[in-house]
C-alpha positions as CSV (number, residue, x, y, z in Angstrom):
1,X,-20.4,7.1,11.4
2,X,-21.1,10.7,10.1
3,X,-18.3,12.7,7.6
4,X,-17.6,14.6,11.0
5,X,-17.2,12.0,13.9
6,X,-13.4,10.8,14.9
7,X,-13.0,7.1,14.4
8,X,-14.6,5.5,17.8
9,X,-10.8,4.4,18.7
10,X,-9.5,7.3,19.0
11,X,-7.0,6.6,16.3
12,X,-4.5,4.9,18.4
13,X,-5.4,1.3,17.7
14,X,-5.3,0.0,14.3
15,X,-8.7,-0.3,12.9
16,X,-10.4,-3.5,13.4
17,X,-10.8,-6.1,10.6
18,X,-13.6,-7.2,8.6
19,X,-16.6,-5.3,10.3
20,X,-17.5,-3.4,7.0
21,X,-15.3,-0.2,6.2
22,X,-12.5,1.0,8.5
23,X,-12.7,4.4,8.8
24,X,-9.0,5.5,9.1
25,X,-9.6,9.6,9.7
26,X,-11.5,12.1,8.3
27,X,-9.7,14.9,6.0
28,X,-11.0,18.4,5.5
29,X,-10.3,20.6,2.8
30,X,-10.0,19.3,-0.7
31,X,-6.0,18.6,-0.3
32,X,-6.0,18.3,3.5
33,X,-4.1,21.6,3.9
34,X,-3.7,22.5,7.7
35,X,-2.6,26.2,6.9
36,X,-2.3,28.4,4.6
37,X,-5.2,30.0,2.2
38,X,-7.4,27.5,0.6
39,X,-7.3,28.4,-3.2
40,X,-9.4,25.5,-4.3
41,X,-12.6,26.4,-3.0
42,X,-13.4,23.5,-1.1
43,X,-12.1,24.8,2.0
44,X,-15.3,23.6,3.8
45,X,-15.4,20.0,2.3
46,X,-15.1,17.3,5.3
47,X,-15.3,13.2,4.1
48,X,-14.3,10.1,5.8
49,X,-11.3,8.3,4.9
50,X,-12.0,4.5,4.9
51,X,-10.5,1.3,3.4
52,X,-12.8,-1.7,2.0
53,X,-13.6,-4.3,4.7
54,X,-13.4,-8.0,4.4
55,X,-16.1,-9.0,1.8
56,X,-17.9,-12.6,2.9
57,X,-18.5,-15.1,0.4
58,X,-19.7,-15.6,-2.6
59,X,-17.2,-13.2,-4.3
60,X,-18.3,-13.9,-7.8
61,X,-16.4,-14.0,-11.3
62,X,-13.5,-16.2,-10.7
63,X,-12.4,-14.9,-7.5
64,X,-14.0,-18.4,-5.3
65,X,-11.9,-20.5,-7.0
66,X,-9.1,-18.5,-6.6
67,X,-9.3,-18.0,-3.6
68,X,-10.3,-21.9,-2.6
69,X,-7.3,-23.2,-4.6
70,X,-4.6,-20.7,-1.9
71,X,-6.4,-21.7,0.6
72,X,-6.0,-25.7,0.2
73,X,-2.2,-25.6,-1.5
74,X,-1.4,-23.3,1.5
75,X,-3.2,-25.8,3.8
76,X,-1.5,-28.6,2.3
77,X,2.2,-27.0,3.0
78,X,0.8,-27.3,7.0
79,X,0.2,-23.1,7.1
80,X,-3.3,-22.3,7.9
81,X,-4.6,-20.1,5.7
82,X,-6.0,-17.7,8.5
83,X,-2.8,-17.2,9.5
84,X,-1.6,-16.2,6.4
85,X,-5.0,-14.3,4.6
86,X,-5.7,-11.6,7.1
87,X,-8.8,-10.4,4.8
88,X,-10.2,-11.3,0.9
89,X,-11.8,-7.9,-0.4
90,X,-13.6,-7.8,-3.5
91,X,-13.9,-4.1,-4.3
92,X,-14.2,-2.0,-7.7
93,X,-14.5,-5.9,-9.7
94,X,-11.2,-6.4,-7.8
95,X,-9.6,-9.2,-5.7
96,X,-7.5,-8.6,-3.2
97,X,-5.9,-10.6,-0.3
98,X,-4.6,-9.3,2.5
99,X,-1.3,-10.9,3.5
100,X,0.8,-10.8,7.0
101,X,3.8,-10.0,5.8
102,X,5.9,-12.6,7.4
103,X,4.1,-15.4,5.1
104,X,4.2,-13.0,1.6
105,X,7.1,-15.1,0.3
106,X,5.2,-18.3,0.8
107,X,2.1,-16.8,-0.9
108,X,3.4,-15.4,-3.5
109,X,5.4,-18.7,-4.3
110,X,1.9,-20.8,-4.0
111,X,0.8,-18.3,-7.0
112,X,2.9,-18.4,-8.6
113,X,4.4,-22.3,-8.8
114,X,1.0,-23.8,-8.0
115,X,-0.7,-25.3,-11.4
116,X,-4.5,-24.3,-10.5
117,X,-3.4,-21.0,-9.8
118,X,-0.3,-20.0,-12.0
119,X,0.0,-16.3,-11.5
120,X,3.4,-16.3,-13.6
121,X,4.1,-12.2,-13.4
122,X,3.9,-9.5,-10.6
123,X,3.9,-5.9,-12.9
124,X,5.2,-4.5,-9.7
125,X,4.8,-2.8,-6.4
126,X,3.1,0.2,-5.5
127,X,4.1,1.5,-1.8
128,X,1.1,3.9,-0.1
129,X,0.5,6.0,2.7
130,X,-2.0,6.2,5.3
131,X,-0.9,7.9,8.9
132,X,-4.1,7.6,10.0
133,X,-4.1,3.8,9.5
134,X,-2.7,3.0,13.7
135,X,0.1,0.2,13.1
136,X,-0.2,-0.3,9.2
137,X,0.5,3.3,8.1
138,X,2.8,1.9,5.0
139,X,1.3,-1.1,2.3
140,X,2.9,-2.5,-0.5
141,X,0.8,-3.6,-3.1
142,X,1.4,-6.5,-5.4
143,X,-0.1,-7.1,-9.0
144,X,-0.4,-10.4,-9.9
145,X,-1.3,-11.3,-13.5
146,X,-2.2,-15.3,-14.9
147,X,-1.0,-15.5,-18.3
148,X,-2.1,-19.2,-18.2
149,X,-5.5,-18.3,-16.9
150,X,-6.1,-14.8,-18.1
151,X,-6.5,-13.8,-14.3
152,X,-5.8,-10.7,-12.6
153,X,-5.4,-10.5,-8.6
154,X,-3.9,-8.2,-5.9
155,X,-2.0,-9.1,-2.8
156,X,-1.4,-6.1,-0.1
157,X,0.9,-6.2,3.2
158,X,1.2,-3.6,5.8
159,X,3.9,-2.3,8.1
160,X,4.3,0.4,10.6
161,X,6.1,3.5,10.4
162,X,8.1,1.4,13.4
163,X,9.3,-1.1,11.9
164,X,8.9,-0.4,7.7
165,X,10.0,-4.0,6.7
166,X,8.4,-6.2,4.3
167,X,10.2,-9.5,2.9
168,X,11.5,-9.1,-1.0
169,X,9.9,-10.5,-3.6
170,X,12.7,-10.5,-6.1
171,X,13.8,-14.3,-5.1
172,X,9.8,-15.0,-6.3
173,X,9.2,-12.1,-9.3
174,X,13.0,-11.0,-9.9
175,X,11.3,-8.0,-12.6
176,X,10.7,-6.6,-8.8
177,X,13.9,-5.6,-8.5
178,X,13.6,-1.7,-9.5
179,X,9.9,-1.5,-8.6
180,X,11.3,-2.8,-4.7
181,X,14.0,-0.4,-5.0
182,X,12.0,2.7,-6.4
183,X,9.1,2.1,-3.8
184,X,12.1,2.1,-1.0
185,X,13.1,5.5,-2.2
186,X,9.7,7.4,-2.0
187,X,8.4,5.5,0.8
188,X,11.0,3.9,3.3
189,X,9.7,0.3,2.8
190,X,12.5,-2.1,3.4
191,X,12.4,-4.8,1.6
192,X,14.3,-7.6,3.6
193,X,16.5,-9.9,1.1
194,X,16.7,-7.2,-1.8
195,X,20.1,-8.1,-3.4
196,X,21.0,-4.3,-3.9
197,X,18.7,-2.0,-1.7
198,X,19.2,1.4,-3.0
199,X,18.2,4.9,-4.1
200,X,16.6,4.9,-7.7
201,X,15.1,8.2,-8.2
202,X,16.5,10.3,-5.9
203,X,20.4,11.4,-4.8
204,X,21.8,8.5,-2.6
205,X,22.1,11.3,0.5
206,X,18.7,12.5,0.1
207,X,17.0,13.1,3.5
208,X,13.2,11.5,3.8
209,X,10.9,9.7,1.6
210,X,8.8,11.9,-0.6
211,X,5.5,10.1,-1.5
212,X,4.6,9.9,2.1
213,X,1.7,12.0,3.4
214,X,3.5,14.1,5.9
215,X,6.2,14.9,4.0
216,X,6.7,18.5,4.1
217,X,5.8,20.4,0.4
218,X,8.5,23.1,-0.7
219,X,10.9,24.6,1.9
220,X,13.9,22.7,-0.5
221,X,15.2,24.7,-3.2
222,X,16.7,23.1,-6.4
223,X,19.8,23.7,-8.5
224,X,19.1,23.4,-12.2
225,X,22.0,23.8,-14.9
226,X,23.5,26.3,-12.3
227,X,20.6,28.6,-11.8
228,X,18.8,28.4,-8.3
229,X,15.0,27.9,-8.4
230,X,13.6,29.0,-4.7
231,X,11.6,26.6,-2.7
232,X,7.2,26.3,-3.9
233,X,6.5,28.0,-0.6
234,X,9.0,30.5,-1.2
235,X,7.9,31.9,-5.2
236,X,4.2,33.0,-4.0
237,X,2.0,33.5,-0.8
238,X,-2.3,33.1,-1.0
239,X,-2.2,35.2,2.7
């Protein structure tokens, strides 16, 4: 597929899995400004916007046996691991699985409890953003860490803009409790079974989620120790 051809679906089905990249748009411009004067001098840049595909086997490092011990404790708790694993991607010396979100609680558990695999702390959660990604525009991602091993791994689930839920994690890594809650705020992932699922960051009234892609830059002015600073797109024009 060349930097300048729409995704072949459209970009109304979610991107299929494991059949090499998955080309999720294509962005133009260095910032993907759709108006407006383009100060950065890339104006005429145009790239694909893809996400790793499914790598096959051998993954290398320690990342087989990783992977081989989930799959057979999750096989012997009677859940296939297919079911569970959507994709494995190796990708920048990383592992990372794939996880439908209505079996994350059981994986993670598995990590963590399991004595081959041991994955004792999740550092937190990071929430992203992808609208062009059909049917999985917001993803949590989970980093796991070994301290009995010395391992590092990621797990990632996915949710539509439809229906932003993902199971908590706190019951499994209760130091998720403010990452959960601050990745809620700038994102509008709910995190089903948070004990207290609130603002963090922002006011509790605040309207929107501002680390998504289309949330609108400036056009909201702020109050600071009384003094009234205008809106970005109100203090200077490039037209």
């Amino acid at each position: 597929m060349s930097d300048t051809q729409e995704p072949e679906n459209g970009g109304t089905l979610p991107a299929p899995r494991g059949r090499g990249p998955e080309v999720i748009g294509v962005r133009k411009g260095m910032f993907g400004a759709a108006a407006g004067g383009d100060t950065s001098g890339y104006g005429g840049l145009v790239r694909t916007v893809a996400l790793p595909g499914a790598t096959s086997r051998p993954y290398g490092s320690y990342f087989d046996e990783v992977a081989d011990e989930l799959e057979g404790a999750l096989e012997e708790q009677g859940l296939a691991p297919g079911n569970a694993i959507e994709k494995t991607v190796v990708d920048r010396g990383e592992l990372t699985f794939h996880i439908a979100r209505e079996h994350l609680v059981r994986v993670a558990s598995t990590l963590r409890d399991d004595p081959a695999l041991r994955f004792e702390l999740c550092t937190g959660v990071s929430g992203v953003h992808f609208p062009g990604d059909k049917g999985r525009e917001l993803h949590a991602v989970y980093h796991l860490r070994s301290l009995t091993h010395g391992r590092l791994l990621r797990l990632e689930v996915s949710a539509p803009d439809a229906d932003p839920h993902v199971p908590s994690l706190v019951a499994v890594y209760p130091t998720n409790d403010w990452h959960e809650r601050e990745t809620y705020d700038f994102f509008g992932l709910v995190f089903d079974g948070h004990p207290a699922l609130t603002r963090i960051m922002m006011p509790d009234d605040w309207q929107g989620f501002p680390q998504r892609k289309d949330y609108p830059l400036g056009g909201i002015a702020v109050e600071y120790k009384g003094a009234q600073i205008p809106a970005p797109d109100q203090r200077r024009s490039y037209s």
